[in-house]
C-alpha positions in Angstrom: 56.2 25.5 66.7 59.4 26.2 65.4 61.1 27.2 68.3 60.0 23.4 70.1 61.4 22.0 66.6 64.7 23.9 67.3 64.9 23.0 71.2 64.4 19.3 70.3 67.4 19.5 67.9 68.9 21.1 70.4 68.5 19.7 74.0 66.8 16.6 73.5 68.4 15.2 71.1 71.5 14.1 73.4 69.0 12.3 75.9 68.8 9.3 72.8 72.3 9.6 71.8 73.3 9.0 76.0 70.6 6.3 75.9 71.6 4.2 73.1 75.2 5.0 73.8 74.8 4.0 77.6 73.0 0.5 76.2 75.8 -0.3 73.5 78.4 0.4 76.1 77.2 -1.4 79.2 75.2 -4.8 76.8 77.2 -4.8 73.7 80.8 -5.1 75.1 81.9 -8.4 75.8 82.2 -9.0 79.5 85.8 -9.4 79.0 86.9 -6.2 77.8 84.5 -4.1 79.3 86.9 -2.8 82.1 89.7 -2.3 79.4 87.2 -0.3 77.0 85.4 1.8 80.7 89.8 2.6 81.2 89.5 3.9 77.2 86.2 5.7 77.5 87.1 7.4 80.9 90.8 8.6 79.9 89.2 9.8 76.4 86.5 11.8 77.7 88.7 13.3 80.4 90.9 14.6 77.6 88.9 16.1 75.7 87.2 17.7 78.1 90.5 18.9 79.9 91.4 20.0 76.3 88.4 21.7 75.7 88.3 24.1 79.2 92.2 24.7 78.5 91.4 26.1 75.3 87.9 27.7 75.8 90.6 29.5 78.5 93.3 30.5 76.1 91.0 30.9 73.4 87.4 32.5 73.0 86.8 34.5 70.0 83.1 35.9 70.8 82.6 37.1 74.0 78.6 37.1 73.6 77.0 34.1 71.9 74.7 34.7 69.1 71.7 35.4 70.8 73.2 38.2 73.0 74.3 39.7 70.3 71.2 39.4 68.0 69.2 41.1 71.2 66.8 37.5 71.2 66.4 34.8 73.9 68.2 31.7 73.5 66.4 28.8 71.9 68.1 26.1 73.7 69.5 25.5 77.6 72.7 27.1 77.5 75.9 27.7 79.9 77.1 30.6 81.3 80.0 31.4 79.9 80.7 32.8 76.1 80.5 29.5 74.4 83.6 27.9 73.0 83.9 24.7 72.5 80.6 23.4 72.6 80.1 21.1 75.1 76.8 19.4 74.0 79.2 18.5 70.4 82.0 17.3 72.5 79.9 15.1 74.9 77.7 13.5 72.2 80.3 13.6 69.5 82.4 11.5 72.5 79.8 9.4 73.1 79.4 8.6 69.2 83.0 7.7 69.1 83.1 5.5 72.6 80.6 3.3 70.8 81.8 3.1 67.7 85.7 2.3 68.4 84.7 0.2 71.7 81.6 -2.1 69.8 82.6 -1.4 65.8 78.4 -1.1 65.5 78.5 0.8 62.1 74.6 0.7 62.3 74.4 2.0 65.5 77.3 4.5 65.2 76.0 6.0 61.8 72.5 6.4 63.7 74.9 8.5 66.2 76.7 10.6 64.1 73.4 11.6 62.2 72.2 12.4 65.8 75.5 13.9 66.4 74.9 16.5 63.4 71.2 17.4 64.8 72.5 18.3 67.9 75.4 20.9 66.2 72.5 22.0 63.8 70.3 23.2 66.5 72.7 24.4 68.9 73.4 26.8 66.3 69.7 27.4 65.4 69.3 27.9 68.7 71.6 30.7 68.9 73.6 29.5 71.9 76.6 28.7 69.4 78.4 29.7 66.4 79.4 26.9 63.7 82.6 27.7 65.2 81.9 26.5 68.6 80.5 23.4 67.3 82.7 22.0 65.1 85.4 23.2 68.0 83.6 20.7 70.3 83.5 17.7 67.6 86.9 18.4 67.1 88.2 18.3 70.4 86.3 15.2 71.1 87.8 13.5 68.3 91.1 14.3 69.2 90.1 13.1 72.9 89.4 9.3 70.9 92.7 8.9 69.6 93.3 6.9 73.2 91.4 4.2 71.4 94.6 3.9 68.6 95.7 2.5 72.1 93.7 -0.6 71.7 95.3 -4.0 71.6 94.6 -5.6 69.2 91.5 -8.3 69.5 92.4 -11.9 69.4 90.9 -14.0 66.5 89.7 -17.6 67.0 91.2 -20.4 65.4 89.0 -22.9 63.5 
């Protein structure tokens, strides 16, 4: 029981996170700005991901994730590779900040960022990362969002 507990935290975790992010960014931009914010999203998550396999390549400082070297099986769906950045953090923690900066829904966004947390929280249950490799991936991704400092500034109606 606690190993489905784990995997949910985990794996399935990101398949609400991509949902509601996927709905907030296709239905809550206005139709206006959407190809602006898509330029945003697109150039930020191509950063940090570039970012991240740059430095997962320069630097790596476990060559086993936890699991190998605990002698277990991993309790989540894992790459093949020795695990840092966290990819699962940077995509969701990407997604979390696509929809906040792009729609400014602090409801939604919070909801996000809790999920956000669950995710890093099993992926290190789970064995298949260090806290290291997590808060790697959340940082990268949030150095990845600075392109949406880049955002001009929205116009405000006169009354």
């Amino acid at each position: 029981m606690n190993g489905i507990i784990i995997k949910a935290m985990a794996d399935w975790a990101v398949i609400p996170i991509v949902l509601i992010g996927g709905y907030m960014l296709v239905f809550k931009i206005p139709k206006g700005r959407r190809l602006d914010a898509y330029k945003r999203v697109l150039i930020a998550g191509l950063t940090a991901y570039l970012m991240a396999k740059l430095i997962s390549v320069i630097y790596q400082p476990e060559s086993k994730r936890p699991f190998e070297l605990a002698g277990t099986a991993a309790g989540a769906s894992f790459l093949n590779n020795p695990g840092f950045p966290s990819d699962h953090a940077l995509f969701v923690t990407a997604i979390t900040c696509a929809v906040w900066f792009e729609t400014k829904n602090k409801p939604i966004s919070l909801i996000l960022a809790v999920l956000v947390i669950i995710v890093g929280v099993g992926r290190i249950l789970a064995q298949v990362h260090t806290p290291l490799d997590v808060i790697g991936g959340i940082v990268i991704a949030l150095i990845g969002s600075l392109w949406y400092l880049n955002k001009p500034p929205t116009k405000s109606k006169v009354v």
